[in-house]
C-alpha positions in Angstrom: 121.7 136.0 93.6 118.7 134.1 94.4 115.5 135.2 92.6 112.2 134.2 94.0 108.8 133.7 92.8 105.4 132.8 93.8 103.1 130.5 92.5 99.2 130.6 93.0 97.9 127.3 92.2 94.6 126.6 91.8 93.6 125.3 95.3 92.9 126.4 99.1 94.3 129.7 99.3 95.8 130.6 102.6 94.8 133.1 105.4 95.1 136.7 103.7 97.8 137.9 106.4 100.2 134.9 104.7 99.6 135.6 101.3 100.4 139.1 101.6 103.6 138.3 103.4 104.9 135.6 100.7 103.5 138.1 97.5 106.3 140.7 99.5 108.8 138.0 99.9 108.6 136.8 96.2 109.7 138.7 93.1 107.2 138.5 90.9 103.7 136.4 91.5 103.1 133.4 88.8 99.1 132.3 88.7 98.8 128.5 87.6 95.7 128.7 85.4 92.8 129.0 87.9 94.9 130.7 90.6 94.1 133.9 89.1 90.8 133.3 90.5 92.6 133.7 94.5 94.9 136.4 93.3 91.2 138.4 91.9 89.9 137.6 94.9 92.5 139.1 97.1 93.1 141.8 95.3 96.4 140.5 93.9 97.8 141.3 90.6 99.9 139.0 89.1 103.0 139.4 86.7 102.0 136.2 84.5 99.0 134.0 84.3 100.3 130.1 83.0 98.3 127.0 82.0 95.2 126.3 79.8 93.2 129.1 80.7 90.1 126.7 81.3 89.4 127.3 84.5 89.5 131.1 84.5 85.7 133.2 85.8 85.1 136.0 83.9 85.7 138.7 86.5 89.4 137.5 86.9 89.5 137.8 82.6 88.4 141.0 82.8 90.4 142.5 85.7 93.7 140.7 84.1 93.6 141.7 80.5 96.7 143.1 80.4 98.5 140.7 82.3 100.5 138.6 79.7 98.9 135.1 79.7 101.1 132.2 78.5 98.3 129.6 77.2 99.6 126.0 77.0 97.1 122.8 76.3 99.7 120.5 76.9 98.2 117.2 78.0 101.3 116.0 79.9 101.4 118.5 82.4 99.6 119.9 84.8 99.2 124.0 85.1 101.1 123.8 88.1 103.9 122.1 86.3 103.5 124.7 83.5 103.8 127.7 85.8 106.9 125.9 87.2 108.3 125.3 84.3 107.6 129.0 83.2 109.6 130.5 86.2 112.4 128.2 86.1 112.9 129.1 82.5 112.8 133.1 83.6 115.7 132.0 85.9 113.7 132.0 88.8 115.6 129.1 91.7 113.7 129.7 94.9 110.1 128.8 94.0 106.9 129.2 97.1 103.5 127.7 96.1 100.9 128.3 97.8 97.3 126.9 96.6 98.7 123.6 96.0 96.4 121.6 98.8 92.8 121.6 100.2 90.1 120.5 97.3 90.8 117.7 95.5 92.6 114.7 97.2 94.0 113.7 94.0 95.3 117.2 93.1 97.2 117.9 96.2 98.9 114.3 96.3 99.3 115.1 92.6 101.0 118.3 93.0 103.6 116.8 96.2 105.2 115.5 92.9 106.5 118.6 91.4 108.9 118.8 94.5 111.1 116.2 93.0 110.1 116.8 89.3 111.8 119.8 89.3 114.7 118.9 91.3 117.5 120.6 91.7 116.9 123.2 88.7 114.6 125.0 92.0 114.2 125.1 95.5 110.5 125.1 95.9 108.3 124.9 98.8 104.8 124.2 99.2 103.4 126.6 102.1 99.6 126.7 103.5 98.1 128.0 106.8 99.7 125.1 108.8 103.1 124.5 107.5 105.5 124.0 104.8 106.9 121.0 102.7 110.6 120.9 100.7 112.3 118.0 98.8 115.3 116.3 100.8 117.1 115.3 97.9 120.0 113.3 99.3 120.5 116.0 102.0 118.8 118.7 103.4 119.8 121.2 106.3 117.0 123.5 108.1 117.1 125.7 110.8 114.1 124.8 113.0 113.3 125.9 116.7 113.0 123.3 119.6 110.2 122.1 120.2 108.9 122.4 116.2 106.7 119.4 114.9 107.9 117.8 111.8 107.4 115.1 109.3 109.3 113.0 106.9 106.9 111.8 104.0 108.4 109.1 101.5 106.9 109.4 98.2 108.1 106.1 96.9 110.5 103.7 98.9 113.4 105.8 100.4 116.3 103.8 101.9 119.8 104.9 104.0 117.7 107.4 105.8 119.6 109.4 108.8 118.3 112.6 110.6 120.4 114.4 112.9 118.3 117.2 115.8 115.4 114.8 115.6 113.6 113.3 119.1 112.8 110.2 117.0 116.1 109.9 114.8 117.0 107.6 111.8 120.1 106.2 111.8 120.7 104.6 108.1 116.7 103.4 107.9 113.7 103.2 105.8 110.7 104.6 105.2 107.5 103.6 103.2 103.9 104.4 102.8 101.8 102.4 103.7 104.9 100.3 105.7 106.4 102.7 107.5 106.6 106.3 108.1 107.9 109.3 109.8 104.8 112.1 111.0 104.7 113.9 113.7 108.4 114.5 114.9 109.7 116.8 117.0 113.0 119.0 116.8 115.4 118.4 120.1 118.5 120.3 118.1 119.1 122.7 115.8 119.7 122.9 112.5 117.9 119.4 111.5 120.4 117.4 109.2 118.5 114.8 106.9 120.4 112.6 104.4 118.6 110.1 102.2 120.9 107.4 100.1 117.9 106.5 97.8 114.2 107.0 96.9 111.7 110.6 97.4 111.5 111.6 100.8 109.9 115.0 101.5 110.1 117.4 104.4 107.1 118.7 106.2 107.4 121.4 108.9 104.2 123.2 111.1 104.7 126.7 111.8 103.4 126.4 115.0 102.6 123.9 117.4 98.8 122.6 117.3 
């Protein structure tokens, strides 16, 4: 049975109306550290607060007191990756995070990384206002409407790439960035079929076309 949580990260929250919708879709909701602040300010209250508790205001401390807090300094990882790590342990495989972009540069390219870090002991996707993102692995089947824009972003050098329901399809190719990549696709067929042989390739999808 799949249990599913969500994470509040930290970072551009999205459009009320969406948060809402994923906090009812989730189990329980998981704030990374500062993502308590969003979850205060939309009048969320979350089942566990994770991280190093340093980027906390006051008014979310206060409103959250009893909400167990798991306070981990670790320097190796990032609150994100804490409050990952935390629902994974709880047995938690379908994973949505939503504050993980917008702000910092460095954060959100930063946090893309957790998608294969955590690989395959979760399914975790990456949602804001304008789309999602999910880790290929070596394959990866989604059910996408015609017409849907998507994207194929390599984290490091991926190789033996092939996409079936594609306009622009890959037939045993490679992408790279900087070298080569795949944005702005667009679905002809349905479900989209993507198989990797070697490297970090990510899946992008917008939920609507611009």
């Amino acid at each position: 049975m799949t249990r599913s949580a969500l994470v509040i990260a930290n970072g551009e929250p999205p459009k009320k109306q969406l948060l809402q919708s994923l906090t009812r879709e989730c189990s329980v909701v998981i704030c990374a550290d500062g993502g308590a602040n969003i979850a205060f300010k939309f009048g969320i209250l979350p089942d566990a607060i994770v991280g190093d508790m340093d980027s906390l205001h006051a008014e979310a401390l206060v409103k959250f007191r009893k909400v167990p807090t798991y306070e981990d300094h670790g320097d190796e990882s990032t609150d994100l990756e804490k409050a990952i790590s935390w629902a994974i342990k709880k047995k938690y495989d379908h994973i949505v995070v939503i504050g993980a972009s917008g702000k910092r540069l460095d954060h959100t390219v930063g946090n893309l990384g957790v998608l294969p870090k955590f690989y395959p002991d979760a399914v975790i996707r990456i949602v804001d206002d304008l789309g999602q993102t999910r880790y290929v692995g070596r394959e990866l089947t989604v059910d996408a409407k015609r017409g849907d824009i998507v994207s194929l972003i390599p984290l490091s050098r991926c190789e033996g790439i092939t996409t079936k329901g594609l306009r622009y399809a890959l037939e045993n190719e490679a992408l790279e960035l900087g070298v080569r990549e795949g944005t702005s696709n667009v679905v002809i067929n349905t479900p989209v079929n993507i198989k990797v042989k070697k490297g970090h390739l990510l899946f992008y999808k917008l939920f609507a076309r611009p």
